[in-house]
Residue, then its C-alpha position, 0 to 999 in steps of 0.5 A: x716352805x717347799x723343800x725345793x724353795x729350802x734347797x734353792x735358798x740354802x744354795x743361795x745362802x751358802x755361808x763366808x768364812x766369816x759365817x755371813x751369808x754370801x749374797x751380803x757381801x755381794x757387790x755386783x748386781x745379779x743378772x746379765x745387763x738388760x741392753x744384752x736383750x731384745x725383748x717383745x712381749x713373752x719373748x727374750x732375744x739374746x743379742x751375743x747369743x743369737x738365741x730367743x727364750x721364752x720369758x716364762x716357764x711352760x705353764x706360765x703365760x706373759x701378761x704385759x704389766x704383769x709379767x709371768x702369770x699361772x704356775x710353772x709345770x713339771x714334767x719329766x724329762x721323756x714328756x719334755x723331750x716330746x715337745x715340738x714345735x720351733x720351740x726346744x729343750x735348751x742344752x746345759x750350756x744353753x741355759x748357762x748363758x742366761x747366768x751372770x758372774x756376779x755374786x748371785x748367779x742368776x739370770x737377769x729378772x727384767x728380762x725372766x720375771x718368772x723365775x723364783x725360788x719355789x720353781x728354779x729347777x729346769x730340763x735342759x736336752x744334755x744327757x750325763x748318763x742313760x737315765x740322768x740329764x743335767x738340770x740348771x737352777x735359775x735363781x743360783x746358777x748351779x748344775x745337778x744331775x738329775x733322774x729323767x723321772x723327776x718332775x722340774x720346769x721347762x725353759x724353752x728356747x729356739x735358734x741355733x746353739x751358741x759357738x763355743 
């Protein structure tokens, strides 16, 4: 197992007071509920938000019946920040949307099926300091700061940020 995939599941697993692990009590259903989503092909639109995400990491491609197919890409945060098109780097709030409040935060796997704990990490465009920006895990729902040299996976979204 990566030592990525140790840590996503470690924060998955964080334990109770009673040493059981969280997810075992857990009595809600991960995810934000499917009808909050238009979904067409590998494309996601989020109907509370207003804003369309890609359904699979960058480097992955959506195939119908079989979902996020290839392995997510890392790069650093300088290379993500060069991407153009309509497509962008989501902010640290942006990808916050995608969490539920249930037990397990995470973000709903009808709609991202590509996300998993050996590639949970992603860029998001919200700089903390000069040198670090805050990246958002998928499968957990936690916040880091991270150096801008580091290598994680790229979520991309388009359309204007949500109101606050």
């Amino acid at each position: 197992m990566s030592p990525r995939a140790l840590i996503a599941g470690s924060i998955l697993m964080c334990g109770t007071a009673m040493g059981a692990p969280a997810y075992a009590q857990c009595t809600k259903e991960p995810g934000l509920p499917i009808s909050r989503y238009e979904i067409q092909d590998g494309q996601v639109r989020d109907k509370e938000t207003k804003l369309t995400w890609q359904r699979c990491l960058m480097g992955q491609k959506w195939r119908d019946g079989a979902g996020c197919t290839g392995t997510p890409q890392e790069i650093t945060w300088a290379q993500a920040q060069k991407l153009s098109g309509p497509w962008r780097l989501p902010t640290k709030d942006e990808l916050q949307t995608l969490m539920s409040s249930a037990c397990l935060k995470s973000a709903n796997s009808e709609a991202f099926p590509g996300f998993n704990l050996q590639y949970p990490e992603v860029w998001s465009s919200t700089e903390t300091v000069p040198g670090q920006t805050w990246i958002v895990n998928l499968t957990g729902g936690a916040e880091f700061n991270a150096l801008q040299s580091a290598k994680n996976g790229v979520l991309l979204v388009q359309g204007d940020a949500p109101p606050r």
